[in-house]
C-alpha positions in Angstrom: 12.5 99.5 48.9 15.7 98.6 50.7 14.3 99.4 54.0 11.2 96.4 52.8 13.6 93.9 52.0 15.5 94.3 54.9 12.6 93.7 57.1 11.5 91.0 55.5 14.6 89.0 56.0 14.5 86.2 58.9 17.2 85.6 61.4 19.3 82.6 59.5 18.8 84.5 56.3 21.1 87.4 57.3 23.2 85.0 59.0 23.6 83.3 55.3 24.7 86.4 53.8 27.4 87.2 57.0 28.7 83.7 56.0 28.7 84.4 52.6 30.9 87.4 53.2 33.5 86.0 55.2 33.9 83.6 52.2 34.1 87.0 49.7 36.6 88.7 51.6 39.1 85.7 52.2 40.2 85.4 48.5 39.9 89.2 48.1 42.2 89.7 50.6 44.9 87.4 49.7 44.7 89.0 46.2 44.8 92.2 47.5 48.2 91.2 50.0 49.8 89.9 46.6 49.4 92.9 44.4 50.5 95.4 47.2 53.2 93.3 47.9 54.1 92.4 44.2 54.1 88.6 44.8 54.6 87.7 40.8 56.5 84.6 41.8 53.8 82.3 41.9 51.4 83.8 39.7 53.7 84.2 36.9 54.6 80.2 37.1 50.9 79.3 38.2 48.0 77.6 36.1 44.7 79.1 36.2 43.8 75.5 37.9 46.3 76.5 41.0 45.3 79.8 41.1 42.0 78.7 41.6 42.4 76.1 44.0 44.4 78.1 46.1 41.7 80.8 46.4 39.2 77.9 47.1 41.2 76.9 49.9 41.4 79.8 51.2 37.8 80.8 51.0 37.2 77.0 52.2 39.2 77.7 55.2 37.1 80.9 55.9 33.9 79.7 55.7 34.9 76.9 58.3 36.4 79.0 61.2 33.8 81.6 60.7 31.4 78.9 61.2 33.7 77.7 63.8 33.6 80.8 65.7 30.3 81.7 65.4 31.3 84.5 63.9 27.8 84.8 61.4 25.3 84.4 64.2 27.3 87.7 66.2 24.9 90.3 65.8 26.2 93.7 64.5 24.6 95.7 67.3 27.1 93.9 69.9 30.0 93.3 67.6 32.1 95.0 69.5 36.0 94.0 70.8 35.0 90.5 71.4 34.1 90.3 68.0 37.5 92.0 66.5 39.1 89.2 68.7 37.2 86.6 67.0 37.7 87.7 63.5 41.4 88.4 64.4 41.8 84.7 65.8 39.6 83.6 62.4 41.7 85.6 59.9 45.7 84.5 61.6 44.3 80.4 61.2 43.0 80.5 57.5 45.8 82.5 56.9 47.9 79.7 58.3 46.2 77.1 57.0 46.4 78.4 53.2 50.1 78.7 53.8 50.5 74.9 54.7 48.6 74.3 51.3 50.3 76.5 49.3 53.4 74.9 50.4 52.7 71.3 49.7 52.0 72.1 46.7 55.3 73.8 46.4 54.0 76.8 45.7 56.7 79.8 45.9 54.4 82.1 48.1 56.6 84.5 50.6 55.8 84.4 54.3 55.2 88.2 54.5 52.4 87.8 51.7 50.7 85.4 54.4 51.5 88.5 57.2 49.9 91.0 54.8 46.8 88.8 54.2 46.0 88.1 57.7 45.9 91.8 58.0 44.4 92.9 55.4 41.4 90.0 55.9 41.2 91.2 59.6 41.1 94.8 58.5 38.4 93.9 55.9 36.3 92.2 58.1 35.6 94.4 60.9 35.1 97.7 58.3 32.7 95.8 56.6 30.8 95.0 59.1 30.8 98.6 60.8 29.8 99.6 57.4 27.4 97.4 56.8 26.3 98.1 60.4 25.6 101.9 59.8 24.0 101.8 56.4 21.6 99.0 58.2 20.9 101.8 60.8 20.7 104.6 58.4 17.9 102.6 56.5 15.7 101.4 59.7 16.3 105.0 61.0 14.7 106.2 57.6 12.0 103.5 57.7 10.9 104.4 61.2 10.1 107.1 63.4 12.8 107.7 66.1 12.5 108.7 69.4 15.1 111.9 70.1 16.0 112.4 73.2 18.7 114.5 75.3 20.5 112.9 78.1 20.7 115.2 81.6 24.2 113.8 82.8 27.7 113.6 81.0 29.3 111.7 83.8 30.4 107.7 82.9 26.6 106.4 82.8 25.5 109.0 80.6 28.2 108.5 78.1 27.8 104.1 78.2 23.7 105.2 77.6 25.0 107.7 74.3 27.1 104.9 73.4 24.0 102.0 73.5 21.3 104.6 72.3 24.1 104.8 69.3 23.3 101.4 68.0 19.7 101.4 68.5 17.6 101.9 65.7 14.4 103.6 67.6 16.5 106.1 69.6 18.5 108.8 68.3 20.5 111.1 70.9 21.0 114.6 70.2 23.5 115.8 73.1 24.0 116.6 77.0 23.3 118.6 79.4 25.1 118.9 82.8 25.6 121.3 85.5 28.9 121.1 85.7 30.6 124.3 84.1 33.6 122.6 82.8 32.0 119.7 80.6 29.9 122.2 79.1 30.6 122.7 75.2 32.7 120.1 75.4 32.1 117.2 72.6 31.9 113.5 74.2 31.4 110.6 72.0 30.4 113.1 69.1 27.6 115.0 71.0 27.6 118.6 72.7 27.5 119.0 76.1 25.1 121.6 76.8 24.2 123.9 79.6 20.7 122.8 81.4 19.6 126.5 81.0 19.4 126.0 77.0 17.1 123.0 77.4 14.3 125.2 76.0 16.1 125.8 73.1 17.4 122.6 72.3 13.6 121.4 72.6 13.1 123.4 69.6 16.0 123.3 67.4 16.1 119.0 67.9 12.4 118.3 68.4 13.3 116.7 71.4 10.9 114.0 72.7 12.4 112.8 76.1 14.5 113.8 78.8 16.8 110.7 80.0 18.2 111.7 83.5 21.6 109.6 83.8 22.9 110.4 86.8 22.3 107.6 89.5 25.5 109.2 92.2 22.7 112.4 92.6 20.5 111.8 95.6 17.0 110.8 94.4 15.2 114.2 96.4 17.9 116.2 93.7 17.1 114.1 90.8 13.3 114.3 91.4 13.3 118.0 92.0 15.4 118.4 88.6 12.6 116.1 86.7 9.8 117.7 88.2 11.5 121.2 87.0 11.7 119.8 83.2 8.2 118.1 83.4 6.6 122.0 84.4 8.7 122.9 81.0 6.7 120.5 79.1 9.3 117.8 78.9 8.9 114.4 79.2 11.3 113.0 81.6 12.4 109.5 82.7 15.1 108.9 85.7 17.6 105.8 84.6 18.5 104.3 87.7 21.7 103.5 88.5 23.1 99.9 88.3 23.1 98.4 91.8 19.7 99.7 92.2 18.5 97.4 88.9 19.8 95.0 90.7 17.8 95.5 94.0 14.2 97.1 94.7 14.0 100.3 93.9 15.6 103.1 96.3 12.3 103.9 98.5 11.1 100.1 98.8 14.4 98.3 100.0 14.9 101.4 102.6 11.2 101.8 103.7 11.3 102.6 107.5 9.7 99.8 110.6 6.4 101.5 111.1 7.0 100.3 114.5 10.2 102.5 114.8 8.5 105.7 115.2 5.9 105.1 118.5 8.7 105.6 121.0 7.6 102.7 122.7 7.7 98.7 122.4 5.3 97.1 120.2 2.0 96.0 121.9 0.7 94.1 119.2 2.3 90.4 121.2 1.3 91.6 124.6 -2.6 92.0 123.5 -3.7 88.4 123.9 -5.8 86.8 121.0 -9.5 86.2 121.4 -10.7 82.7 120.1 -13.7 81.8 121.8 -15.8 85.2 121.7 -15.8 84.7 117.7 -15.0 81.0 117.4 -18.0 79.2 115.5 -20.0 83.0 115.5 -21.2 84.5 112.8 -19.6 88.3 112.6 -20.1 91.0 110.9 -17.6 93.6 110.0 -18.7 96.8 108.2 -15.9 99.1 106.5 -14.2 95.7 105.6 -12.9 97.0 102.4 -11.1 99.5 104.4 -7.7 99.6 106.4 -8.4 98.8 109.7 -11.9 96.8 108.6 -9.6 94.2 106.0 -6.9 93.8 109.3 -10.4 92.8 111.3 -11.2 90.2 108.8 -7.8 88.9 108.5 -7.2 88.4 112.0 -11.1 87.1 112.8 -10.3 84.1 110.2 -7.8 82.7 112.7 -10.7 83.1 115.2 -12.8 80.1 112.9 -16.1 82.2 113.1 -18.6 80.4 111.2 -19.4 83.0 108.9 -18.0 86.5 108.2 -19.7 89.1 106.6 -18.3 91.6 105.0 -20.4 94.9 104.4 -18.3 98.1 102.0 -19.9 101.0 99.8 -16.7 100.3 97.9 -17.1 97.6 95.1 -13.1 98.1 94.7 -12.2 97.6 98.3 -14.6 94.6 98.6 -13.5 92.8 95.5 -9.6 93.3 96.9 -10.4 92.2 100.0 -12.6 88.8 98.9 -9.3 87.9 96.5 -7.2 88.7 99.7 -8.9 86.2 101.9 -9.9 83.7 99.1 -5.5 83.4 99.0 -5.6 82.5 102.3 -7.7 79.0 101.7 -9.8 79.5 104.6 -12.3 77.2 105.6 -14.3 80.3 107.3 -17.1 81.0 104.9 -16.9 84.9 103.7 -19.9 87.0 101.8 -19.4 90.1 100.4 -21.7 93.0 100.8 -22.1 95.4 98.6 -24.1 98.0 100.4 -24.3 101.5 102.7 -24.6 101.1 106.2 -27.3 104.3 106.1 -29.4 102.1 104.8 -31.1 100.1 108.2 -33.9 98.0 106.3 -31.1 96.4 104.6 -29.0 95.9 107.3 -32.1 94.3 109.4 -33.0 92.3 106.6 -28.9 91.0 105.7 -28.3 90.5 110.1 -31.8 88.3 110.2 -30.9 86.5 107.0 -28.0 85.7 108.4 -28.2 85.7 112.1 -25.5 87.7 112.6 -24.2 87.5 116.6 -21.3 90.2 116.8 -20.9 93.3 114.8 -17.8 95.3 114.4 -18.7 98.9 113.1 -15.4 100.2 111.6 -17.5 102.1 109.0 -16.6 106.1 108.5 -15.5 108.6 106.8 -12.6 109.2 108.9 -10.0 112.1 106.7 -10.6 115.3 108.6 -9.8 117.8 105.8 -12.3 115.6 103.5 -15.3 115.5 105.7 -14.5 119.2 107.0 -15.5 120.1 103.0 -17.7 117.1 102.5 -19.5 117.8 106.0 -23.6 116.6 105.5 -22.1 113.5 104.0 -19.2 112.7 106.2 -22.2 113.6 109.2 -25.1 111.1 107.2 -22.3 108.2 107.6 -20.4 108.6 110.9 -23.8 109.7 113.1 -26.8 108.6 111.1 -25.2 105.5 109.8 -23.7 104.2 113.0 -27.5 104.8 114.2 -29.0 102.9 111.5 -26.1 99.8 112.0 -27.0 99.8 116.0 -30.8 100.2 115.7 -30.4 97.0 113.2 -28.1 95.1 115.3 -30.8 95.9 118.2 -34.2 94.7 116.4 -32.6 91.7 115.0 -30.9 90.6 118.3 -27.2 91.1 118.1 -25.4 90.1 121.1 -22.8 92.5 120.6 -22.1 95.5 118.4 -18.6 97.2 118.8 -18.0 100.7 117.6 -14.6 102.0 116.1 -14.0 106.1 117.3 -11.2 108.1 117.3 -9.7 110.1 119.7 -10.4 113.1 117.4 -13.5 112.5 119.3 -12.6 114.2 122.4 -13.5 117.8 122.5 -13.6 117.6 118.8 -12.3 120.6 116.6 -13.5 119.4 113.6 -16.5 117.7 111.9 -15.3 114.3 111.5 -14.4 114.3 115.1 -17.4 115.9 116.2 -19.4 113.1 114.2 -17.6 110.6 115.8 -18.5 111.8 119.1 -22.1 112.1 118.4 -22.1 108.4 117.0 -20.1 107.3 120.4 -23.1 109.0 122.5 -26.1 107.4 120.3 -24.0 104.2 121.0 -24.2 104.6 124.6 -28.1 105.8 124.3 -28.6 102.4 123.2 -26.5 100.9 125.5 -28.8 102.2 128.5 -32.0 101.3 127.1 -30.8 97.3 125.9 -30.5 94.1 127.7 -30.2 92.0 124.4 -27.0 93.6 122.9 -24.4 94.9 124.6 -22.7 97.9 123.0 -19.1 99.0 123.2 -16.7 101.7 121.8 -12.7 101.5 120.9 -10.9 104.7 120.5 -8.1 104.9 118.7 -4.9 107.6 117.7 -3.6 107.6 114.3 -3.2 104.3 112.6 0.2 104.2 110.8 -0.2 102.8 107.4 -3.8 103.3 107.2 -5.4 104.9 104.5 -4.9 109.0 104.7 -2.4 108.6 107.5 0.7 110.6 107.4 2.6 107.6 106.9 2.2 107.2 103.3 1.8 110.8 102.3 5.3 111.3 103.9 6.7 108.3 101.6 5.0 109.8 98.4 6.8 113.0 99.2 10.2 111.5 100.2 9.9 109.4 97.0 9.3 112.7 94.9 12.3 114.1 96.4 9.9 116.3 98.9 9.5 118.6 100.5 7.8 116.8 103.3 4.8 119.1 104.7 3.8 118.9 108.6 1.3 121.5 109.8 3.0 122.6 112.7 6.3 122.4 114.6 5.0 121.4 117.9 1.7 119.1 116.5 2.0 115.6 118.2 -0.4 112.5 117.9 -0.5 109.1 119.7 -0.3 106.2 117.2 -0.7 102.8 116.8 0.0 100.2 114.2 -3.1 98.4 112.3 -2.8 95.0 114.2 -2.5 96.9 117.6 -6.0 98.5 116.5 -7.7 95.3 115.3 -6.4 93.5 118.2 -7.9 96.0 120.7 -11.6 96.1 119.0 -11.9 92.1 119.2 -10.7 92.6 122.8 -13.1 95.4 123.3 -15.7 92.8 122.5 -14.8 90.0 125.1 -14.0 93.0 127.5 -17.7 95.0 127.2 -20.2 95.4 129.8 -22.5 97.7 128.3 -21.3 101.2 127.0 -17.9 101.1 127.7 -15.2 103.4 125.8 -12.1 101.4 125.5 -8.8 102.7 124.8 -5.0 101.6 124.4 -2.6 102.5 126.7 -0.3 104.3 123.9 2.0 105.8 125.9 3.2 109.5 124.8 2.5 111.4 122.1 4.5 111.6 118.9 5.7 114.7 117.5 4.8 114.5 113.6 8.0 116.9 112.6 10.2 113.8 114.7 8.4 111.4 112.4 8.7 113.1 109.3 12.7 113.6 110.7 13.2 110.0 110.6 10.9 108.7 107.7 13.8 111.1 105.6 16.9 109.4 107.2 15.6 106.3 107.3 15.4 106.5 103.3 19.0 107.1 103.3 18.8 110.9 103.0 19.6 114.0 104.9 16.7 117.0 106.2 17.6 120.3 104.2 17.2 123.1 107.5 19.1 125.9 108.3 21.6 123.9 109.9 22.4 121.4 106.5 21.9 123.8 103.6 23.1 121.0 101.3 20.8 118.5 102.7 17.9 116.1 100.5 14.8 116.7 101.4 13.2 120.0 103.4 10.5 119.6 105.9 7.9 122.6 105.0 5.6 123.5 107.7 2.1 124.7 106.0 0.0 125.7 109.3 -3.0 123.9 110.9 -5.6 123.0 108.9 -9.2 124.2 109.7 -10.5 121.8 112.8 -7.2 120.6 113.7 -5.8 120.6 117.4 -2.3 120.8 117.9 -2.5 117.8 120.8 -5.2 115.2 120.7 -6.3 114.0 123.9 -7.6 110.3 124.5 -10.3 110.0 127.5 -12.9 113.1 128.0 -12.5 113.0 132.1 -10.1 111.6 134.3 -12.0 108.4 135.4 -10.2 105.0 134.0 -11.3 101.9 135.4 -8.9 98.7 134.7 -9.5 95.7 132.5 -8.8 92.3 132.5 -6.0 94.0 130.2 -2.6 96.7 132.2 -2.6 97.9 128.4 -6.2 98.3 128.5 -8.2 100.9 129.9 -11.8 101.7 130.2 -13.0 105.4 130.6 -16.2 106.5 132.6 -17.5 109.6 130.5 -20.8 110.8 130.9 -23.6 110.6 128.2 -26.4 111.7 126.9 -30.0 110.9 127.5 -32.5 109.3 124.9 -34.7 112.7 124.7 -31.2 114.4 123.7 -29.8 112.3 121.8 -33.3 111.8 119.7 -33.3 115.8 119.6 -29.6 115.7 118.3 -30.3 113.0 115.8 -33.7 115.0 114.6 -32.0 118.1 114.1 -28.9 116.6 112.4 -31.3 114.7 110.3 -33.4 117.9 109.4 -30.2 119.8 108.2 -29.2 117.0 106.7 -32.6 116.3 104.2 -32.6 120.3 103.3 -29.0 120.0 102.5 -28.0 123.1 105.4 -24.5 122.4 105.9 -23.8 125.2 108.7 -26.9 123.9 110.8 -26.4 120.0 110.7 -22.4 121.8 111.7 -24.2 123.7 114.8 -25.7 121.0 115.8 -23.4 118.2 115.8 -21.1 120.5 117.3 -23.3 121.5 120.0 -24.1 118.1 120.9 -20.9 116.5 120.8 -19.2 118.9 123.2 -18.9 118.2 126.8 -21.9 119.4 129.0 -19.5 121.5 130.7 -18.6 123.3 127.5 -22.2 123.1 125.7 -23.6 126.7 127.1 -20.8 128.3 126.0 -21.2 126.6 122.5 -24.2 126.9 122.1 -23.8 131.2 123.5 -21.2 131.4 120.6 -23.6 130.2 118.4 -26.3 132.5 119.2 -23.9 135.5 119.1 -23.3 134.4 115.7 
């Protein structure tokens, strides 16, 4: 019933009834100073009249400095010594002021009654309100359901968090727990300081719902690998940061690491010159624009003024993202979204004629190796058959050019997506040989840092869970390249092209990915546990090569480079296949592909996709086998 009323009361109401018991207490408390004191003097002389009128002074006097003060609108939850110094001020002046009154009057009223009475009505004032304060909290606490919770860290912040979870109705703490030995069973601000190997047991003897790590002067790596130890005992957990970090961006975001600073070489992304006119006033086509390197295209290609860009994703997610991306931007360039697959060539014929599309830029794939290595017809019916389907299109309906994006995972591939890459590189340059309309191309790339599935955000995730940070191999290295590099070097490719060119970036050397992972960790502001720091953050764990991955990638199949109107750009001579091979490739990939044969449509792109030099040995192996 209480607990009802209480809730129904509105802010100025309670702030009435605070008023009203300042007023109370003022006359109480100068009766009370007079009987301790024996102060018969004046009231054996007094009328009831002056009697009277000297408690309504006094409560007069009250209700004016507390109004004064503001002393009725200080909420109970923060009255704290600012408040006592209020009500201190409050009580000295209507004691004061009741004195000069009194003596007017002439009333015979000693000076150490008015001493007692500001003491007492100080006194008075802050218990009631601390008492007032805890029966408020013991009634909301019975009214609602409280969250319990034990607080991992005894230090300073966890005892200023015991001490504000003390006044909140919702929140109820039960104790700490630390690791150090010598605050254990100690008692701080009325609660136990436990050992964190009894956290199991005070689970069940408190009903604990939550686990509040306070502890913000522990690393992050520690206080994530602590959490994640509680959450695998069941235990909800949330990590309070510290103040100066509430004050910034959190710990992984204001201490991200420059992309840039891990190529070991300058960027390239000014020296690469923009194209304008090859796109200016064209009407382009970008497949895979929902994806990282395919949304980098279309951003840059706006700048370009191309009449119209299409953009073509499977992913109705990506797609939408990407349209409210470019709709910020207030281009004038006119953008239409595509939901569609680019397996699909009657649609692709029937979307380039309707709107005579001029360039394409096939970034399109399924491009994760461990993914399409599991996932292998369908990661083969998109890289091989659906680059086919997008070049045969771009063919019948008159493209000019049609630019595909490979990887370097393409040369001597060790796994499926890089074999499928290949294969789609060597149908490109099939149709190269055989058309005079549309001239094809090829851009391959190293690892894109940033992009979707590179190691770059995978390492952040695991820095930001405290680690460890997992590399396959000591010695593995990759050549990399940042997003814009990539994007600038396909619209290039496009100027560049004669006809079934492979272009690549001049990259310089390789990257070793434990070097990477190395400074990703100090860059965050944390140390690399090893044998040589035992006390150190965050451990880089080495977990082996995954099935289908080299150890060194390798960018150009054979030594021939010719230059480019570009130093940074090269252009490699490989050799290709003819059209009778490449249609027997395609028909066999397509066969084990319909019947759903995952270790023939592997055979074959394999065997196809190796060098000629290497293909009798392959395709020996296979016959062994």
């Amino acid at each position: 019933m209480l607990y009802k009323l209480l809730i129904r009361l509105n802010r100025p109401q309670k702030r009435q009834l605070m008023l009203a018991l300042d007023v109370l207490l003022a006359p109480l408390s100068l009766a009370l100073a007079c009987l301790l004191l024996n102060e018969r003097t004046f009231f054996a002389t007094a009328t009831y009249e002056q009697v009277l009128m000297l408690m309504a002074s006094c409560a007069a006097f009250s209700l004016g400095m507390t109004a004064a003060l503001g002393l009725h609108r200080v909420r109970l939850n923060s009255y704290e010594m600012s408040g006592v110094g209020l009500t201190s001020v409050a009580s000295v002046v209507v004691a004061f002021a009741t004195s000069l009154v009194s003596a007017g009057f002439g009333w015979p009223i000693s000076v150490r009654v008015w001493v007692a009475f500001s003491i007492i009505l100080i006194i008075a004032s802050v218990a009631s309100r601390a008492a007032i304060r805890q029966i408020l909290l013991a009634l909301y606490r019975q009214g609602e359901g409280r969250i319990r919770v034990l607080i991992y860290g005894a230090g300073h912040t966890g005892q200023q968090l015991a001490a504000a979870l003390r006044t909140d109705r919702t929140v109820e703490p039960v104790g700490f727990v630390d690791d150090n030995p010598t605050l254990q069973s100690l008692s701080i601000n009325g609660l136990r300081v436990y050992s964190p190997l009894k956290i199991k047991e005070l689970f069940q003897r408190y009903n604990v719902d939550r686990v509040i790590l306070a502890m913000p002067s522990t690393s992050r790596p520690r206080q994530q690998q602590i959490a994640r130890r509680l959450r695998e005992m069941g235990c909800e957990t949330k990590l309070l940061p510290s103040f100066a970090e509430m004050m910034q961006r959190s710990h992984g975001e204001s201490r991200r690491i420059d992309h840039t600073a891990i190529l070991n070489r300058s960027n390239l992304e000014d020296e690469l010159p923009r194209v304008y006119d090859g796109y200016t006033d064209r009407v382009v086509m970008v497949t895979g624009a929902g994806g990282s390197i395919g949304s980098e295209l279309c951003r840059q290609l706006l700048e370009c003024k191309p009449s119209k860009l299409i953009l073509l994703d499977h992913s109705e997610f990506a797609l939408y993202a990407m349209m409210k991306e470019l709709a910020a931007l207030r281009s004038t360039v006119q953008c239409v979204p595509l939901l569609m697959s680019v397996t699909d060539r009657h649609a692709l014929e029937r979307v380039m004629r309707q709107h005579n599309v001029q360039i394409v830029l096939h970034a399109a794939a399924y491009k994760h190796v461990p993914m399409v290595e599991n996932n292998a017809l369908a990661g083969l019916q998109n890289n091989v058959l659906g680059t086919k389907a997008a070049a045969e299109a771009a063919r019948t309906t008159g493209v000019e050019r049609f630019i595909l994006v490979s990887t370097d995972k393409a040369v001597r591939p060790s796994n499926v997506m890089g074999a499928s890459k290949r294969l789609a590189e060597l149908v490109v340059q099939d149709l190269a040989t055989r058309c005079r309309t549309t001239r094809y191309s090829m851009v391959r790339f190293g690892n894109v840092l940033g992009s979707s599935g590179s190691i770059i955000p995978l390492f952040e995730e695991q820095i930001a869970m405290g680690g460890p940070v997992t590399v396959t191999h000591p010695d593995v290295t990759r050549y990399f390249m940042t997003i814009p590099e990539a994007s600038r070097l396909v619209l290039l490719a496009g100027s560049f092209a004669r006809g079934g060119d492979v272009f690549v970036l001049d990259m310089g050397k390789p990257v070793r990915i434990a070097q990477v992972a190395r400074q990703m960790i100090e860059a965050a502001g944390y140390s690399v546990r090893d044998d040589n720091n035992s006390n150190g953050d965050i451990e880089i764990r080495y977990i082996g090569l995954r099935k289908g991955e080299k150890l060194h990638e390798e960018l150009l199949i054979g030594q021939d480079m010719l230059t480019t109107p570009h130093p940074k750009i090269l252009r490699a001579r490989e050799g290709h296949l003819s059209e009778i091979e490449v249609a027997a490739a395609l028909a066999e990939l397509r066969n084990a592909i319909e019947v759903g044969d995952t270790e023939s449509a592997r055979n074959a792109v394999f065997k196809w996709a190796a060098p000629k030099e290497n293909r009798p040995a392959i395709l020996a192996e296979k016959a062994i086998s």
